[in-house]
C-alpha positions as CSV (number, residue, x, y, z in Angstrom):
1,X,37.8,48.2,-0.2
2,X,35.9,45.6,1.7
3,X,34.0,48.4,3.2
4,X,32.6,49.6,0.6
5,X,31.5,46.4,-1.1
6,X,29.1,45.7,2.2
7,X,27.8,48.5,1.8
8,X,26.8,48.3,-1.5
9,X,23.2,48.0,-1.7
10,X,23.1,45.8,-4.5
11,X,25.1,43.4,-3.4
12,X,22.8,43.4,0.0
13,X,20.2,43.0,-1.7
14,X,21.1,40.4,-3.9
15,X,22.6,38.4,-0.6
16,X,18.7,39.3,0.9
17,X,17.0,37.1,-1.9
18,X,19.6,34.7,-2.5
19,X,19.0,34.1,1.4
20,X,14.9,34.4,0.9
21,X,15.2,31.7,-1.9
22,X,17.8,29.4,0.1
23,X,15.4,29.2,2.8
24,X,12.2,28.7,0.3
25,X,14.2,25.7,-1.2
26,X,14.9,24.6,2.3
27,X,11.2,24.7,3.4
28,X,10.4,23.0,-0.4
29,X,12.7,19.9,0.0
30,X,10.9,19.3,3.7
31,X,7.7,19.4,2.3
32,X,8.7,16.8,-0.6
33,X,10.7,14.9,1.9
34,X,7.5,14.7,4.7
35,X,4.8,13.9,1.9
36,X,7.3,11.1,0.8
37,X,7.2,9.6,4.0
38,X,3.9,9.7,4.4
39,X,3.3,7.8,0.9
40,X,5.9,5.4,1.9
41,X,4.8,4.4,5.3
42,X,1.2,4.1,3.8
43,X,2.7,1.7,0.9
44,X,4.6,-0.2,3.9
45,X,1.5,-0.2,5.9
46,X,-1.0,-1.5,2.4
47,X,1.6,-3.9,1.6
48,X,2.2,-5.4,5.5
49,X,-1.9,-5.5,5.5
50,X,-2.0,-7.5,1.7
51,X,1.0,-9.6,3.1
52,X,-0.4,-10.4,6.4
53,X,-4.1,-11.4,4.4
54,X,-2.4,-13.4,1.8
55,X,-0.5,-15.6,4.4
56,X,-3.7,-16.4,6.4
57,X,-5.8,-16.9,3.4
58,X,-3.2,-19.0,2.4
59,X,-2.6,-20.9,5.6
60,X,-6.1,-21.2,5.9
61,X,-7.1,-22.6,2.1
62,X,-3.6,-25.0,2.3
63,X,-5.5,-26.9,5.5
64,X,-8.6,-27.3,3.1
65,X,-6.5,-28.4,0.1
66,X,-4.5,-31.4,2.4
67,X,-7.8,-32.6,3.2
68,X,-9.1,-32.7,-0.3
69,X,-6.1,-34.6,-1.5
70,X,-6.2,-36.9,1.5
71,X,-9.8,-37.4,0.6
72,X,-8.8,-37.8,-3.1
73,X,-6.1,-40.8,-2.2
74,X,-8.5,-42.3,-0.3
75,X,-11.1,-42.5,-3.4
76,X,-7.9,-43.8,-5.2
77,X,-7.0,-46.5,-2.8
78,X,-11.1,-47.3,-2.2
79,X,-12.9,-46.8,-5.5
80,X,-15.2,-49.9,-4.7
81,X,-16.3,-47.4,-1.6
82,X,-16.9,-44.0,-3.6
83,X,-19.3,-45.8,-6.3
84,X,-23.0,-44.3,-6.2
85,X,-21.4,-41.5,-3.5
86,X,-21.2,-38.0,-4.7
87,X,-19.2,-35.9,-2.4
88,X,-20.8,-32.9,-0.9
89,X,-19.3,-30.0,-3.1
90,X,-20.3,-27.0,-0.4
91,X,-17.3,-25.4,1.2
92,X,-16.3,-25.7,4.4
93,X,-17.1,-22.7,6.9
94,X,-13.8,-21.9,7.8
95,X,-12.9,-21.3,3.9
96,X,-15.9,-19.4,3.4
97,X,-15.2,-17.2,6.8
98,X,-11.5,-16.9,4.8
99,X,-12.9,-15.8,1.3
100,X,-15.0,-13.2,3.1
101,X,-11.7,-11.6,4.9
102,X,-10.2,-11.6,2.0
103,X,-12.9,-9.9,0.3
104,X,-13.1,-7.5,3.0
105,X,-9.5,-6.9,3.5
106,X,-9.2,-6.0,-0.6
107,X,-12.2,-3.9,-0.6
108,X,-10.9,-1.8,2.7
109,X,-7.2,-1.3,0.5
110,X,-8.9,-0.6,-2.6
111,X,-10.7,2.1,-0.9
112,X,-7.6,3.3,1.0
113,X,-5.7,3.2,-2.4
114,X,-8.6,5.2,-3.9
115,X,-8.2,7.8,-1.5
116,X,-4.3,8.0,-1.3
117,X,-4.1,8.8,-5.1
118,X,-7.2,10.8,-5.0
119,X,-5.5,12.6,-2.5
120,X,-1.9,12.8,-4.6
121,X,-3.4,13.4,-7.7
122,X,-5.6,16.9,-5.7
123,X,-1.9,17.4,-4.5
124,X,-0.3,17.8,-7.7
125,X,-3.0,19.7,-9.6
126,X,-2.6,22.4,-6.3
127,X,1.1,22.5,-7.3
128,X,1.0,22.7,-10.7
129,X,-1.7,25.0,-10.8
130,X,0.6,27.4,-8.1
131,X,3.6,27.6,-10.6
């Protein structure tokens, strides 16, 4: 009985596209699974770069800020001293060296940002236009 039923050509060829579709499915899930990676480690990578900029901004404008308040106690402790004086209001170099990384740094993720979803959204219309 057995016999017969594999040679049924039916059944083979019902066992022919269940095998075609398996291995489509197969192929799909690696694509999905390599384009997730891919956003992932670019999120990781955006995120390390906006992490890694925030702390030096931060470690560099926190070095300005101890010096304004130590400035600002000494006013406090010497008003007699600060009368007449205006204090020079231009920032420092080393703050304005920081803003401009920073500015830099958020322009150059913006831009990488722009392209990633450019990129996903191009992606998407591709596979929704396919179906």
């Amino acid at each position: 009985m057995e016999l017969l039923e594999s040679q049924d050509p039916e059944k083979i060829r019902l066992i022919e596209t269940s095998d075609r579709h398996k291995k489509a499915l197969a192929k799909e899930m690696k694509s999905i699974s390599d384009k997730t990676e891919s956003i992932v480690k670019n999120a990781l990578v955006i995120g390390g770069v906006l992490a890694a900029t925030y702390f030096l901004v931060s470690q560099l404008s926190s070095s300005n800020k101890k010096k304004k308040r130590a400035r600002a106690k000494a006013s406090i402790v010497n008003p007699a001293e600060e009368i007449g004086e205006e204090e020079d209001e231009t920032p420092s170099v080393l703050s304005q060296i920081s803003a401009k990384v920073a500015d830099t740094a958020t322009i150059v993720l913006i831009d990488l940002a722009k392209e990633a979803l450019a990129e996903f959204l191009k992606n998407r219309k591709q596979q929704n236009g396919d179906s």
